[in-house]
C-alpha positions in Angstrom: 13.2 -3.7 14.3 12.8 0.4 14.5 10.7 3.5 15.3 8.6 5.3 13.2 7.6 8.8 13.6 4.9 9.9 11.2 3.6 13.5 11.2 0.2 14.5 9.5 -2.9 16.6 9.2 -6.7 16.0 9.4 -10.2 17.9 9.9 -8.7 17.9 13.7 -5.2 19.2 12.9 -1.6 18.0 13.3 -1.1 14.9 14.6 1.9 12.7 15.5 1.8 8.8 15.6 4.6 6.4 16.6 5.1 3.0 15.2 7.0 0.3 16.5 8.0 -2.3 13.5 9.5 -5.6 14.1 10.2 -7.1 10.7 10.0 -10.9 11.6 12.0 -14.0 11.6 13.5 -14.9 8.5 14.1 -18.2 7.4 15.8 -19.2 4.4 16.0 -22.6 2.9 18.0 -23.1 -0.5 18.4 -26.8 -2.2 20.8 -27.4 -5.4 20.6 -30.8 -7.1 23.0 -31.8 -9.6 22.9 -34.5 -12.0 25.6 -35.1 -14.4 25.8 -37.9 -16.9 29.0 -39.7 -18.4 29.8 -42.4 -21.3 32.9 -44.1 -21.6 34.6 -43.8 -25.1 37.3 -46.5 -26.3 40.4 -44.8 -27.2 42.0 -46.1 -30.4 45.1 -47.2 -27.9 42.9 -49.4 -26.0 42.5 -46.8 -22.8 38.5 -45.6 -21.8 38.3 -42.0 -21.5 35.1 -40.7 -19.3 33.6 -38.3 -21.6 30.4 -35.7 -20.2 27.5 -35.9 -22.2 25.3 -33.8 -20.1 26.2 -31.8 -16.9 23.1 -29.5 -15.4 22.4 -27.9 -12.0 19.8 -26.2 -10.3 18.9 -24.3 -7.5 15.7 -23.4 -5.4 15.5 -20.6 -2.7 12.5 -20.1 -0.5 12.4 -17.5 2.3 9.6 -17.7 5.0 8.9 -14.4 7.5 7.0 -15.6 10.9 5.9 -12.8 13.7 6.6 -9.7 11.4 4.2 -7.3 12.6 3.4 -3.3 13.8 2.8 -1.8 17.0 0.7 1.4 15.9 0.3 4.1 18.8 -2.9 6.3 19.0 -2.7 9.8 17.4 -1.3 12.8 19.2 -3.3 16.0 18.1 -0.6 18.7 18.4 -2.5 22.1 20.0 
């Protein structure tokens, strides 16, 4: 949230406008899936060893703004 002063000039003259900006809710959601796959090898002493054959992630981020909005004033003509 803030204030914003803007000075200008028109066919009228100088003018001065105040803005009031509220920048909204934020929400963020973010997901990671994973997925990993492993295959048991036979070890020439007998043992199994676990042995990764793929390993992968991903991740997915969305952001959603609600209310964000400006509260504009009328123009002030500076005489």
């Amino acid at each position: 949230m803030g204030i914003v002063g803007t000075l200008g000039v028109d066919d009228q003259g100088i003018w001065m406008q105040s803005s009031l900006v509220f920048d909204g809710i934020k929400l963020t959601f973010t997901a990671v899936i994973g997925a990993k796959v492993k295959k048991e090898v036979l070890q020439k002493d007998g043992t199994v060893k676990e042995v990764d054959i793929i390993d992968g992630e991903s991740k997915v981020e969305i952001e959603i703004t609600m209310l964000e909005h400006t509260f504009e004033s009328d123009k002030f003509y500076l005489k």
